[in-house]
Backbone as JSON Lines, residues from 0, in Angstrom:
{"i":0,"aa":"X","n":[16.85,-7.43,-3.82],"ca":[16.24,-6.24,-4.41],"c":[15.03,-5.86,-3.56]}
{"i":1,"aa":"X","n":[14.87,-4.54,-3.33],"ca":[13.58,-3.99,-2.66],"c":[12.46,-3.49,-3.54]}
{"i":2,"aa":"X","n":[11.3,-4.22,-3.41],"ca":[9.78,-3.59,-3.99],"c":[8.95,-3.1,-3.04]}
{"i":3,"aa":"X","n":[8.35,-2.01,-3.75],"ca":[7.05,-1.41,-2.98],"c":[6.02,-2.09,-3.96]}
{"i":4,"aa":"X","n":[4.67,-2.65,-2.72],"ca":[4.08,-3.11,-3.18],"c":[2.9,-1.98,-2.36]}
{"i":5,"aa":"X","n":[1.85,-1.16,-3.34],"ca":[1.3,-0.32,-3.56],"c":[-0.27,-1.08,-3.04]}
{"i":6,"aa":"X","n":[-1.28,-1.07,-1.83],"ca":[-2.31,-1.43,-1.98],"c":[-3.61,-0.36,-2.39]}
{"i":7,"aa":"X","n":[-4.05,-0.95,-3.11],"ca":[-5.32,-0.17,-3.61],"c":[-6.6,-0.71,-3.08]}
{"i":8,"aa":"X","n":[-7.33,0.16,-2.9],"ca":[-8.75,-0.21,-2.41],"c":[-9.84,0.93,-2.46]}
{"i":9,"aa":"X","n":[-11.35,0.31,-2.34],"ca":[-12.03,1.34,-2.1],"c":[-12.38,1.59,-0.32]}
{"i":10,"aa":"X","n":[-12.23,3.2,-0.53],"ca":[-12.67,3.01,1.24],"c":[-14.26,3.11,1.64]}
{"i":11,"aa":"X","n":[-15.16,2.92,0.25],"ca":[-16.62,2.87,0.66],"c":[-16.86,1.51,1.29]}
{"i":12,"aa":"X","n":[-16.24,0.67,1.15],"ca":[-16.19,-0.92,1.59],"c":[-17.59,-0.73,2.74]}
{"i":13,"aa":"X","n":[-18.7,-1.41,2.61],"ca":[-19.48,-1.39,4.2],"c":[-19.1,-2.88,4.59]}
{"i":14,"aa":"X","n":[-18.03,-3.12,5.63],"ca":[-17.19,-4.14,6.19],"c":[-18.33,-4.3,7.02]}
{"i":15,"aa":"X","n":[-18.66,-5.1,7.69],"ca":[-18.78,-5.93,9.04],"c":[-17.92,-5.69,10.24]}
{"i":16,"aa":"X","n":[-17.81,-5.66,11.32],"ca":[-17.07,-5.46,12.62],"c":[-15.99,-6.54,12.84]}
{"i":17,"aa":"X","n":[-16.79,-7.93,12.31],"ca":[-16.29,-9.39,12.36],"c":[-14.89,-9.59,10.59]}
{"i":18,"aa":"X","n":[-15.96,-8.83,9.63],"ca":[-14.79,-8.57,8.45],"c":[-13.57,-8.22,8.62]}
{"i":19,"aa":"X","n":[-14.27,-6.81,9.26],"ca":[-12.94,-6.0,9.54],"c":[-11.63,-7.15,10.19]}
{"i":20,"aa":"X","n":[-12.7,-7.27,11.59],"ca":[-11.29,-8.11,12.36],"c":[-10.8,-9.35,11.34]}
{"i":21,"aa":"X","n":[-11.32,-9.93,10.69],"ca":[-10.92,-11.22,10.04],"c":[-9.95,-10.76,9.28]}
{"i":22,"aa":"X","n":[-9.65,-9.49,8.23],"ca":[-9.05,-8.79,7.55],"c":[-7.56,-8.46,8.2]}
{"i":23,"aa":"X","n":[-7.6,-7.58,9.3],"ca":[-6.58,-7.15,10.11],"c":[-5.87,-8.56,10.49]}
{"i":24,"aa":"X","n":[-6.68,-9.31,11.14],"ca":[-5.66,-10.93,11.5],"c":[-5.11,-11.1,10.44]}
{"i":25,"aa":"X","n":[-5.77,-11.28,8.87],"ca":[-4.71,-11.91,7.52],"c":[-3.44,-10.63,7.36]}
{"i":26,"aa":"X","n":[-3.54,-9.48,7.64],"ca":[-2.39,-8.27,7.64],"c":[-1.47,-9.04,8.56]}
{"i":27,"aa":"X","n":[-1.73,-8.94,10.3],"ca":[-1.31,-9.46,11.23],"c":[-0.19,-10.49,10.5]}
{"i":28,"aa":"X","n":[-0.86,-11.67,10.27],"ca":[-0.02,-12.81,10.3],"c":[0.55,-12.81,9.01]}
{"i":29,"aa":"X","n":[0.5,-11.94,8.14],"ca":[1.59,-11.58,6.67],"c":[2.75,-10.53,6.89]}
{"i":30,"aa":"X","n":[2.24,-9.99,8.09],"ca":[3.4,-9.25,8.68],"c":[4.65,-9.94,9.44]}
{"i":31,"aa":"X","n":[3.88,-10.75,10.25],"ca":[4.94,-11.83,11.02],"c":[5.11,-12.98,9.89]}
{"i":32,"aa":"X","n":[4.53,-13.05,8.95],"ca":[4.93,-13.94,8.23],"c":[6.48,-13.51,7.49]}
{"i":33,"aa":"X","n":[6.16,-12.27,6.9],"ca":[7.19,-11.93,6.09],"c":[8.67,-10.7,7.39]}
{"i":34,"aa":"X","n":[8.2,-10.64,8.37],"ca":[9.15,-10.33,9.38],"c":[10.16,-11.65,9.67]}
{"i":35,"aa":"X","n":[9.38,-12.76,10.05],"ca":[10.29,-13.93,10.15],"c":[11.58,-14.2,9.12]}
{"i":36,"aa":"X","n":[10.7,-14.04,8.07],"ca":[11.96,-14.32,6.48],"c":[12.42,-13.53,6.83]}
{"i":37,"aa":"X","n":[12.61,-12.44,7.18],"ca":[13.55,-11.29,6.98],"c":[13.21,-10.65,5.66]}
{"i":38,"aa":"X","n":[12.06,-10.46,5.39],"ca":[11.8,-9.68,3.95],"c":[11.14,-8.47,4.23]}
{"i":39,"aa":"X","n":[10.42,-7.96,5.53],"ca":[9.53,-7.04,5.66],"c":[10.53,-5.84,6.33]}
{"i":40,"aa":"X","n":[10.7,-4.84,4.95],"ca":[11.62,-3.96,5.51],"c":[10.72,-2.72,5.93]}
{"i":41,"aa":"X","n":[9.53,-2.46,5.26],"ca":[8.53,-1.31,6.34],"c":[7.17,-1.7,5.71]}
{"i":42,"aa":"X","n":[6.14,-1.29,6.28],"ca":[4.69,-1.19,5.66],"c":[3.78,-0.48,6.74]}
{"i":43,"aa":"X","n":[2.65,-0.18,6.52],"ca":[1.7,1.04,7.03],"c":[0.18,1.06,6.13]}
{"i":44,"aa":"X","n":[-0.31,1.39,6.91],"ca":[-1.78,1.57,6.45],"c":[-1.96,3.57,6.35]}
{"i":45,"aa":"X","n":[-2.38,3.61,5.47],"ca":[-2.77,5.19,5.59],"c":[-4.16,5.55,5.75]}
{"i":46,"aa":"X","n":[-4.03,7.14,6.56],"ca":[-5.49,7.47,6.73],"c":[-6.34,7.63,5.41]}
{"i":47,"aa":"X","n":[-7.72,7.87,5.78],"ca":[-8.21,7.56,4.48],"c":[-7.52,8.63,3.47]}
{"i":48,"aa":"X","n":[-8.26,9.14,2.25],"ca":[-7.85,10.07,1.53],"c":[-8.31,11.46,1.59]}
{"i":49,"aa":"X","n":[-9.37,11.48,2.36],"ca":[-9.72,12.94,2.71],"c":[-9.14,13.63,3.73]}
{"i":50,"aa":"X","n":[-8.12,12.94,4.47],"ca":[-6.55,13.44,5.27],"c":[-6.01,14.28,4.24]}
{"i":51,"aa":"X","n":[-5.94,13.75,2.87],"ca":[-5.03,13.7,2.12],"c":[-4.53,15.7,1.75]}
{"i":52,"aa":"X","n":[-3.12,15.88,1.31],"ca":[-2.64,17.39,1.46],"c":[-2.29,17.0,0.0]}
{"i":53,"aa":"X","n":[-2.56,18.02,-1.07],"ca":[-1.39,17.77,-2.38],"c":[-0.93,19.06,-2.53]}
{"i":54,"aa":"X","n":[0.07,18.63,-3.13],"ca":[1.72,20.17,-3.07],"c":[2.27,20.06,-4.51]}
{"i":55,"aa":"X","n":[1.98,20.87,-5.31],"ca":[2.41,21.46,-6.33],"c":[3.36,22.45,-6.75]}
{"i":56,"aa":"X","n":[4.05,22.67,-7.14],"ca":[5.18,23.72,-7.34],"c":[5.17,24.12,-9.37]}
{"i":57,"aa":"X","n":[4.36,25.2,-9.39],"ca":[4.48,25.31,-11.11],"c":[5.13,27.01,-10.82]}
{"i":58,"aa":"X","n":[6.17,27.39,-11.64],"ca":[6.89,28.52,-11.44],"c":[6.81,29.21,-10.45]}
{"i":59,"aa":"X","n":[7.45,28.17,-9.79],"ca":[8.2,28.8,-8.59],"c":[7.4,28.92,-7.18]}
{"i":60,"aa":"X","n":[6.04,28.9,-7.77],"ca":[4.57,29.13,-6.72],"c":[4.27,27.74,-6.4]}
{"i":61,"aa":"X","n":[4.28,27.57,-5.23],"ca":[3.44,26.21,-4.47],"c":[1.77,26.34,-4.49]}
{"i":62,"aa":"X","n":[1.23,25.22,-4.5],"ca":[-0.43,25.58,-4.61],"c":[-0.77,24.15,-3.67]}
{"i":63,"aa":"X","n":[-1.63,24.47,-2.49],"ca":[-1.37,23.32,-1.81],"c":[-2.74,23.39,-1.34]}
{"i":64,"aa":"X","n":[-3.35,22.53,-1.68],"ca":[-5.28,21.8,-1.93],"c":[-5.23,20.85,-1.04]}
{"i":65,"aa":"X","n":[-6.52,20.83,-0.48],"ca":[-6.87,19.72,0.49],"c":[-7.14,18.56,-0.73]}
{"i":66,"aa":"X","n":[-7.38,17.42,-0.18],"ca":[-7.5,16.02,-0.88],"c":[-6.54,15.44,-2.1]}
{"i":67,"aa":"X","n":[-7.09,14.7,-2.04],"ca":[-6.28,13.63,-3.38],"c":[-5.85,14.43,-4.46]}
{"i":68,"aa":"X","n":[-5.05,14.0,-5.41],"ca":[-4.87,15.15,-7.01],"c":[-5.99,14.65,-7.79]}
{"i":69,"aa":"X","n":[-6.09,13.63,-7.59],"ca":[-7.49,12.75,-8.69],"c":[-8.53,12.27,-7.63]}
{"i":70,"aa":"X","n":[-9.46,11.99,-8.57],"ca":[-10.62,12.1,-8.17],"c":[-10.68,10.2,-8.55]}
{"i":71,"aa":"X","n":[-10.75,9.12,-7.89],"ca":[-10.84,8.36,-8.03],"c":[-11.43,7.07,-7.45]}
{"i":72,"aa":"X","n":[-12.29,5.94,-8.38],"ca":[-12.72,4.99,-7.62],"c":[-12.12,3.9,-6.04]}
{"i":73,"aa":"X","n":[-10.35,3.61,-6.97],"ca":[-9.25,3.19,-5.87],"c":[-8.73,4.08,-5.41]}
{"i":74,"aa":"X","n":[-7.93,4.08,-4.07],"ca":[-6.94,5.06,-3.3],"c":[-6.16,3.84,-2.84]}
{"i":75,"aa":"X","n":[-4.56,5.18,-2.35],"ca":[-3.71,4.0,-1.96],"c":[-4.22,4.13,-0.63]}
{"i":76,"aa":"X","n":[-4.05,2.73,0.34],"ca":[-4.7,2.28,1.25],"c":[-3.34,2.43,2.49]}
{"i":77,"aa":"X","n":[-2.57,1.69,1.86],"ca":[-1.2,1.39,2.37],"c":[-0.26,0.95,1.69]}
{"i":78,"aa":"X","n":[1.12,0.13,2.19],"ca":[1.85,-0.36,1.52],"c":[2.79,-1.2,1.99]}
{"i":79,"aa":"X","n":[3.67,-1.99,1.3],"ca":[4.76,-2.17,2.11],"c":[5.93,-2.5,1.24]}
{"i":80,"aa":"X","n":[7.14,-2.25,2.28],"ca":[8.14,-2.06,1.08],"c":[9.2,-3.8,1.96]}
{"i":81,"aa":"X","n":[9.42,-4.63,0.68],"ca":[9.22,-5.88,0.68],"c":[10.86,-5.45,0.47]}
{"i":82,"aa":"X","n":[12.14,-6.9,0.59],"ca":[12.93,-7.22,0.03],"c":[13.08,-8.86,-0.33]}
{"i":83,"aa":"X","n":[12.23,-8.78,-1.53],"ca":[12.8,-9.93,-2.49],"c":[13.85,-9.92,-3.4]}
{"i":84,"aa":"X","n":[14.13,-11.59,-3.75],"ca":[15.41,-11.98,-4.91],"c":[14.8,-11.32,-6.33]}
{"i":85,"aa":"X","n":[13.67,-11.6,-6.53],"ca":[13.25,-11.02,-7.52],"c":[11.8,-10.4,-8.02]}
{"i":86,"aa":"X","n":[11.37,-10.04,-9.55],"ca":[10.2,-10.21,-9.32],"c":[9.14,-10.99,-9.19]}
{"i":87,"aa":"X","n":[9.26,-12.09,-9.47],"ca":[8.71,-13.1,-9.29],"c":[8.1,-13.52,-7.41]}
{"i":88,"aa":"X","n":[9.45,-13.63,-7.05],"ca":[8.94,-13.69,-5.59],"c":[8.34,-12.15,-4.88]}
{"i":89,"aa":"X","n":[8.49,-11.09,-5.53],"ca":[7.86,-9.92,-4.95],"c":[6.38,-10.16,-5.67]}
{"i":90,"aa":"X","n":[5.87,-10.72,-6.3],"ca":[4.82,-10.62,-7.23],"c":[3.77,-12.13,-5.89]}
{"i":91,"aa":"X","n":[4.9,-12.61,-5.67],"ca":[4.36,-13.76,-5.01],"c":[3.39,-13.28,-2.96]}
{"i":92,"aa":"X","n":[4.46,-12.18,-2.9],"ca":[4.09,-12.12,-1.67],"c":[2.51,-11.09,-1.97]}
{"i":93,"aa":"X","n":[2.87,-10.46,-2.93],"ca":[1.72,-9.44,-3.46],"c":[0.09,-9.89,-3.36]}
{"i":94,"aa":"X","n":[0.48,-11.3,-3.91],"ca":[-0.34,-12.13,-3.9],"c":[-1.38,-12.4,-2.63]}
{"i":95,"aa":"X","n":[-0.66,-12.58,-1.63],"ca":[-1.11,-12.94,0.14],"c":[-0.98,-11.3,0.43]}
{"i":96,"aa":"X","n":[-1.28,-10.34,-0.06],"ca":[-2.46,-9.13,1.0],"c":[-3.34,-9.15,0.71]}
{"i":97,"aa":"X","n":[-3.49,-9.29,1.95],"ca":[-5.66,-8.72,1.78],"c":[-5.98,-8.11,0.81]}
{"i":98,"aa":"X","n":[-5.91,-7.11,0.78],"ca":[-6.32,-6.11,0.03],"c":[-6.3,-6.37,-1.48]}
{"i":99,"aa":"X","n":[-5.37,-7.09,-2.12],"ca":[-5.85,-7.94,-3.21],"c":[-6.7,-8.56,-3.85]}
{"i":100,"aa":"X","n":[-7.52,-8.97,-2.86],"ca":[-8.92,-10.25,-2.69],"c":[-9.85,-9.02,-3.5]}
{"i":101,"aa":"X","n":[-10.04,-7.6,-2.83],"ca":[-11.1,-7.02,-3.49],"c":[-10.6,-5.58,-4.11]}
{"i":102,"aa":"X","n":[-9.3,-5.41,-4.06],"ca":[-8.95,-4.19,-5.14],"c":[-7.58,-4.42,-5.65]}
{"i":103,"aa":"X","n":[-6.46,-3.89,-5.12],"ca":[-5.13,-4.23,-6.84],"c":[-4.05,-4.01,-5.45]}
{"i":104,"aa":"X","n":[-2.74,-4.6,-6.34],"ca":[-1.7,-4.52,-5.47],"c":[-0.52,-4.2,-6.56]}
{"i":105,"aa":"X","n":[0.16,-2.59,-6.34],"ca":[1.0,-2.67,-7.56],"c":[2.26,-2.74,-7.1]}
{"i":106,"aa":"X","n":[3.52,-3.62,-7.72],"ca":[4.46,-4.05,-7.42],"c":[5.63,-3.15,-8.36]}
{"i":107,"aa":"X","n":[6.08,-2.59,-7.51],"ca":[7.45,-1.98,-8.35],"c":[8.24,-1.64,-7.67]}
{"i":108,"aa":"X","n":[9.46,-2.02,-8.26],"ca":[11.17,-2.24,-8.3],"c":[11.36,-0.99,-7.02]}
{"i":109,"aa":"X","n":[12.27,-0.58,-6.22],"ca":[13.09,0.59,-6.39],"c":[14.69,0.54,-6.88]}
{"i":110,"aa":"X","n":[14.48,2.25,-6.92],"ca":[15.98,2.47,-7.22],"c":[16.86,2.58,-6.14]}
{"i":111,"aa":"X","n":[17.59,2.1,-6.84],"ca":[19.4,2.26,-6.09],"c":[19.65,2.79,-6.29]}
{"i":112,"aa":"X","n":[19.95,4.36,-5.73],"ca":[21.28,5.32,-6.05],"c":[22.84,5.04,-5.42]}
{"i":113,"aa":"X","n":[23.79,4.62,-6.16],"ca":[24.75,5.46,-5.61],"c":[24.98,3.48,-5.42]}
């Protein structure tokens, strides 16, 4: 079964130069960690949220705003889309991202069509 596991964070973080890098190495080696198993089917870091484009469609009219739809403490950061046996072991790898240590990691299922 495939999960997206959703990272949340704040991007006010004032990191260190030395943080930062210590941070990126634990990504690094959870990437090759979970590439080896054969579980890491994609993941990505996104630009911050003031990149961010939102696209609306209410009768028939598109309305398309710079930034986020919400106004919020967390943003998604990145993600990655995992293939575990279950949830348990998707809940497990969730566990080992960074980004966990100081904001949320949300784990959910996808669908199968077809």
């Amino acid at each position: 079964m495939k999960y997206m596991l959703l990272i949340y964070g704040r991007e006010d973080r004032n990191l260190s130069e030395a943080e930062v890098g210590a941070e990126m190495q634990a990504y690094f080696a959870l990437n090759t960690e979970l590439a080896t198993r054969g579980a890491l089917v994609a993941g990505e870091a996104l630009m911050p949220v003031s990149t961010a484009t939102t696209v609306r469609v209410r009768g028939g009219e598109a309305l398309v705003t710079d930034g986020p739809f919400a106004e919020t403490h967390e943003v998604l950061g990145g993600y990655y889309v995992v293939d575990a046996p279950d949830l348990d072991a998707a809940i497990a790898i969730a566990k080992k991202i960074p980004g966990a240590l100081d904001g949320s990691v949300e784990v959910r299922p996808l669908v199968v069509f077809g």
